[in-house]
C-alpha positions in Angstrom: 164.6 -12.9 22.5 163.5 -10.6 19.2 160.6 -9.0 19.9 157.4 -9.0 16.9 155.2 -6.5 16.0 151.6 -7.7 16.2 148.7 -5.8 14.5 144.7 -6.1 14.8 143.4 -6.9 11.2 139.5 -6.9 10.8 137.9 -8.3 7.5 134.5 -6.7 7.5 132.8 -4.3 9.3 132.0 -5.2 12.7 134.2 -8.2 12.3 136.5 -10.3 14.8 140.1 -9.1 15.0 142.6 -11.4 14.3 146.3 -10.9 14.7 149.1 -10.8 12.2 152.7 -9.7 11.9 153.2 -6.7 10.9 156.8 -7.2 9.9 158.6 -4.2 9.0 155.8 -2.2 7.6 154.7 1.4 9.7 150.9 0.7 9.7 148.1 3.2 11.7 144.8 2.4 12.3 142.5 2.4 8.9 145.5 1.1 6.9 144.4 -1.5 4.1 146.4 -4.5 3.7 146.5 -7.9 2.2 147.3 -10.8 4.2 147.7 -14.4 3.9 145.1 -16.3 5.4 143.8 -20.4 5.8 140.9 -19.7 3.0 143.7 -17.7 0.8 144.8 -14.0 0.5 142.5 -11.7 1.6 141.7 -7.8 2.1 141.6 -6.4 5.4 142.1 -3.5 7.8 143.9 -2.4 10.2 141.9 -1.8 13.0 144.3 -1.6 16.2 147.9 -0.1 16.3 151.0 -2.2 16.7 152.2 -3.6 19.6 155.4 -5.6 20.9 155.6 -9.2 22.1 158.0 -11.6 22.5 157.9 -14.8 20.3 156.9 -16.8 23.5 154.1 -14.5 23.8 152.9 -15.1 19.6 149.9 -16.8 19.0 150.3 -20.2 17.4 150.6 -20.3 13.5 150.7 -16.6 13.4 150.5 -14.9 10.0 152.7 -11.8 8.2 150.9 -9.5 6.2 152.0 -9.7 2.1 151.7 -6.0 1.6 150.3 -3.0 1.3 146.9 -2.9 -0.6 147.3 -0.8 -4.0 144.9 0.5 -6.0 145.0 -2.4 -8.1 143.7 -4.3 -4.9 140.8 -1.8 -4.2 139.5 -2.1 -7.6 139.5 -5.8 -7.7 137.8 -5.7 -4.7 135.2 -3.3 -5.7 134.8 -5.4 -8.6 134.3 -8.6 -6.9 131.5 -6.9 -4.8 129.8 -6.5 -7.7 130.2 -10.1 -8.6 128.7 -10.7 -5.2 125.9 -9.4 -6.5 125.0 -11.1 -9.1 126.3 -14.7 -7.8 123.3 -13.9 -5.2 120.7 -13.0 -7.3 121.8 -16.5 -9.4 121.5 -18.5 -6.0 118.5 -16.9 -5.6 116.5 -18.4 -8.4 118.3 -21.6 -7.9 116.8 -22.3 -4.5 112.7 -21.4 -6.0 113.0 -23.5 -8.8 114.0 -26.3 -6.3 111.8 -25.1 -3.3 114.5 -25.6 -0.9 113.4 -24.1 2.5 116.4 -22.0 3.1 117.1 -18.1 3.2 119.8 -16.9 1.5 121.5 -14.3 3.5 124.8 -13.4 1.4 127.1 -13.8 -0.9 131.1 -13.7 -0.8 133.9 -13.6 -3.3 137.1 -14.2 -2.0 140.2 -11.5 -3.0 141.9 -13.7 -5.3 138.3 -15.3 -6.8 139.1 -19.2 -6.5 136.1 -19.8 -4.0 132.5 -18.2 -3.5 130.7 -18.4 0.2 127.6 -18.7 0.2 125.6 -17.8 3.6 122.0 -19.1 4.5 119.8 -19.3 7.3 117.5 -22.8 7.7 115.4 -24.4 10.8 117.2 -28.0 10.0 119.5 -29.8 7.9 119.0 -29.2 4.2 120.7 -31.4 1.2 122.1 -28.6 -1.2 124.5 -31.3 -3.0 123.0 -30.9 -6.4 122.4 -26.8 -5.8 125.9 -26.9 -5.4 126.9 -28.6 -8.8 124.7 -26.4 -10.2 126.3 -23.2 -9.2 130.1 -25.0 -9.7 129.1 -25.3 -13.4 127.7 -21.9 -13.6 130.8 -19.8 -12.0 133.6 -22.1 -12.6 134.7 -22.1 -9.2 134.6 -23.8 -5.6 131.5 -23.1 -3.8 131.2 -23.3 -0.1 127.3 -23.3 1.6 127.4 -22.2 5.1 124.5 -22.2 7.7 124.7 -19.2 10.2 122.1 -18.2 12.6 119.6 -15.5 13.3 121.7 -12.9 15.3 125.1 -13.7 12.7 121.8 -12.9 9.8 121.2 -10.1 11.4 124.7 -8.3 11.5 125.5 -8.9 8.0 122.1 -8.0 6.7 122.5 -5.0 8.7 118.9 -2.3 9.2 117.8 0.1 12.3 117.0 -0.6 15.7 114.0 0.3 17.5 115.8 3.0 19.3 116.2 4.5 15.8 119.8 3.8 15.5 121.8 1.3 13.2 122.0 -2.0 15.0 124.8 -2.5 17.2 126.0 -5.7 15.9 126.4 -4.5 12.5 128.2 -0.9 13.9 130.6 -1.7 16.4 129.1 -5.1 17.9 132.3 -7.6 17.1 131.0 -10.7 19.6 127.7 -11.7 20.5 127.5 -11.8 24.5 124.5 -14.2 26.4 121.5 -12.1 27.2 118.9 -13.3 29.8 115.6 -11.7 30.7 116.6 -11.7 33.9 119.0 -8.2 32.6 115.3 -6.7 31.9 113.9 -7.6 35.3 116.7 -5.9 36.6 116.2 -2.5 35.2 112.2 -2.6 35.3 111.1 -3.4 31.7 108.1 -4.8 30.5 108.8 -8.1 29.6 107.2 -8.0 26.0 108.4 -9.7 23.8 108.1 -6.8 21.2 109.6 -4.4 23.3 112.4 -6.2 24.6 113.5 -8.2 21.3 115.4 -6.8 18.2 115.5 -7.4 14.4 116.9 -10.8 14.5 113.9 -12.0 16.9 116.3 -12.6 20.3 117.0 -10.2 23.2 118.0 -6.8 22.5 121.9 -7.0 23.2 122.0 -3.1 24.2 120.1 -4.8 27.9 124.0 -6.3 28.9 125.1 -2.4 28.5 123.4 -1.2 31.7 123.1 -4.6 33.7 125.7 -4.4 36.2 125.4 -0.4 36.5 121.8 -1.1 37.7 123.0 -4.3 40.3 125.4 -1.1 41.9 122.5 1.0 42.0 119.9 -1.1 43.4 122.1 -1.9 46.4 121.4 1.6 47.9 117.9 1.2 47.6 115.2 -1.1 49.7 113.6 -3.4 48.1 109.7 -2.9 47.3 107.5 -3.7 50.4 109.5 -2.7 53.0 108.4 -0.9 55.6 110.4 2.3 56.9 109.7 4.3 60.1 109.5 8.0 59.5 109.1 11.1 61.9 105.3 11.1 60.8 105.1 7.5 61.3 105.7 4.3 59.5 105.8 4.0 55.7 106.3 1.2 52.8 107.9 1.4 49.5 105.6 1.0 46.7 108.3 1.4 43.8 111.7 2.7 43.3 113.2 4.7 40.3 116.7 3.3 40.4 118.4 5.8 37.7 117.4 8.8 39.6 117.8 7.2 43.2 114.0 7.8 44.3 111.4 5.8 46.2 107.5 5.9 46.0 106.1 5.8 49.7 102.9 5.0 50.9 101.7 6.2 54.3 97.7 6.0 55.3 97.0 5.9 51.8 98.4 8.9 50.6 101.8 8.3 48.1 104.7 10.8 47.9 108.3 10.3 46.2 111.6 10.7 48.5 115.5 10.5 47.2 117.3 8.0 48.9 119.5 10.7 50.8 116.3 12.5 52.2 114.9 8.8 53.0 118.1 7.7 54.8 117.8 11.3 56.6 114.3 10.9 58.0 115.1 7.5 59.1 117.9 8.1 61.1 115.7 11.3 62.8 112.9 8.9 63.7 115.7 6.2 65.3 117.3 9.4 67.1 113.4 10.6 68.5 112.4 7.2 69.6 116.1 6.7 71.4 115.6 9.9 73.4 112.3 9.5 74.7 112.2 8.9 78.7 111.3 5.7 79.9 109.9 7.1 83.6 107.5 9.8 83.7 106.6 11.6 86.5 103.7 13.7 87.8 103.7 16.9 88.9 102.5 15.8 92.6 105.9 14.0 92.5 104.0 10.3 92.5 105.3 8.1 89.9 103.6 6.9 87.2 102.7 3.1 86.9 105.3 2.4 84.7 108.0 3.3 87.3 110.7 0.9 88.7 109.2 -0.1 91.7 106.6 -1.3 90.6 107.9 -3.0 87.9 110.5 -4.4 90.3 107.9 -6.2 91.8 107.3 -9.5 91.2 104.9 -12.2 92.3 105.9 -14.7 94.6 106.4 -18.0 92.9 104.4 -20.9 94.5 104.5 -24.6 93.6 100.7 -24.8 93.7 99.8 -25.6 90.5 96.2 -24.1 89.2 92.8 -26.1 90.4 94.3 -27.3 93.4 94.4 -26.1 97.1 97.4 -25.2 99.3 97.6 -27.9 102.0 99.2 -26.4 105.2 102.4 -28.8 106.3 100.9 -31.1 109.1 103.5 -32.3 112.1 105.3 -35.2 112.5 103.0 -38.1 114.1 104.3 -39.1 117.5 105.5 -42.7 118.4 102.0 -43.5 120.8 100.5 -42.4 117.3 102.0 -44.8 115.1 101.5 -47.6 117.9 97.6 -47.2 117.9 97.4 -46.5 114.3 99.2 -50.1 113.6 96.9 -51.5 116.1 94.1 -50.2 114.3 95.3 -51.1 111.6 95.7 -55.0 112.5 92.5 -55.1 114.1 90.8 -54.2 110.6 93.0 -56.5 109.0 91.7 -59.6 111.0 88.2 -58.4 110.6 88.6 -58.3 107.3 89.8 -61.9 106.8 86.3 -63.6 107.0 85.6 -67.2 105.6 83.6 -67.0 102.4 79.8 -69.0 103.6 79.6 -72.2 101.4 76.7 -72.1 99.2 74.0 -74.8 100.0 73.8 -77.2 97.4 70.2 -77.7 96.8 69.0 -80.9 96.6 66.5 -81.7 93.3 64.1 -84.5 94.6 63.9 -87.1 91.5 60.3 -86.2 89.2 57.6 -88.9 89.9 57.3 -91.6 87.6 53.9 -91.7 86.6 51.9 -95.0 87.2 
């Protein structure tokens, strides 16, 4: 199979990297070239060295790279910054005079100049039919609108961080990753929303740099709230400084800081005293004390009495003349027993006197 020569080719600063044959030109990294892309030729650089694939490996509808880029190139494209410039401004006044609640962000010519892009920001849908036939009549060219979102507003427009550096996403930032706050519980940030938020109003992406370097780190640490035995006696952790590997301590109110290595020390030297310490101890007048073995070897006789109720001593077996007199007994109280009920006299009610 014939082999191709693939090369990374960025557009703009910070950009994605797309892929592109190379052909037989020698290009290095920082190389300008101009390649043939969907939207038209465009000026790009070269932004990682060639490499071999087969033409299994190739990415579908792969592009070659036209030439070189001359200084004929560079000065048209200097000029149609320029151009950006004032297409903005134009847009601009466009969007007032029609109080259209959108933010224009940027303007694009494209190398060759048949279309302009225009980029916005906006919290819904916005009709821009007849802003466009406005500027269509104005440049004399196609004119694409394109909505784009805080963080993508933020790495065009470009500005400094609030650790004092240019943002990352407009330096060396060429995809946006998911950030969570749960990245700033992790390494012990406030969670204010000042603090932890950058220019574009969503989490600082520099929190994802450190995130999994502080999940290795906390591993060798216990958690807050534990409690630790020490050779002076038990402790708990109040707060732990995972960068530098150190614990706060509190012991009878007083707090002092420990690195894990001295902690895991003093730890293993109270497990070591408390494993060596005799269980019998005896007196000098060679009696044991009362926690020897014999004693504790003792155990109370287990009895079926249960509690509240007294031991009955096992009487003998009744003898046969026994049982014969107790039956007789027993059927001579029987019979007395049986008695016939006494019938109730009926009394007789004489008849009331009839009065004369």
């Amino acid at each position: 199979m014939e082999g191709l020569k693939i090369v990374g080719i960025s557009f703009h600063t910070a950009g994605k990297i797309f892929d592109f044959d190379s052909q037989e030109f020698e290009l290095t990294s920082g190389d300008k070239v101009i390649v043939e892309t969907e939207r038209g030729r465009a000026l790009g650089t070269v932004v990682r060295n060639a490499r071999e694939i087969t033409s299994d490996e190739a990415p579908p509808k792969l592009k070659s790279i036209l030439r070189i880029a001359t200084e004929n190139d560079l000065q048209m494209a200097h000029s149609n910054a320029l151009r950006e410039r004032e297409a903005l401004q134009f847009c601009q006044k466009c969007i007032k005079q029609r109080n259209m609640e959108m933010k224009l962000v940027r303007a694009e010519y494209l190398f060759d100049g048949s279309k302009i892009v225009f980029y916005f920001t906006a919290d819904g849908r916005i009709d821009f039919r007849e802003l466009v036939r406005d500027l269509a009549q104005h440049f004399r060219t196609r004119i694409e609108m394109r909505q784009i979102g805080v963080r993508d507003e933020a790495k065009q427009v470009g500005g400094l961080g609030i650790c004092g550096r240019e943002l990352c996403c407009s330096n060396h930032l060429r995809e946006f990753a998911p950030v969570s706050v749960k990245m700033a519980k992790a390494q012990g940030l406030a969670l204010n929303p000042t603090k932890i938020s950058g220019q574009c109003g969503r989490l600082l992406c520099c929190l994802a740099y450190e995130y999994e370097t502080y999940n290795e780190m906390k591993k060798t640490l216990p958690k807050c709230g534990k409690k630790v035995l020490l050779e002076a006696g038990p402790a708990e952790v109040i707060s732990r400084d995972i960068l530098a590997q150190k614990i706060t301590l509190s012991r009878n109110g007083e707090r002092f800081q420990m690195h894990i290595n001295d902690l895991n020390k003093e730890i293993n030297a109270a497990e070591n005293k408390n494993s060596q310490t005799p269980a019998i101890q005896a007196k000098p007048d060679g009696k044991q004390s009362p926690s020897s073995p014999e004693k504790s070897r003792r155990r109370p006789v287990k009895t079926n009495q249960r509690p509240g109720k007294k031991n009955t001593e096992e009487k003998p077996a009744p003898s046969q003349e026994q049982k014969s007199s107790k039956e007789s007994n027993g059927q001579e109280k029987s019979k007395r027993r049986r008695r016939r009920p006494r019938r109730r006299s009926q009394k007789q009610t004489k008849p009331a006197e009839s009065e004369s």
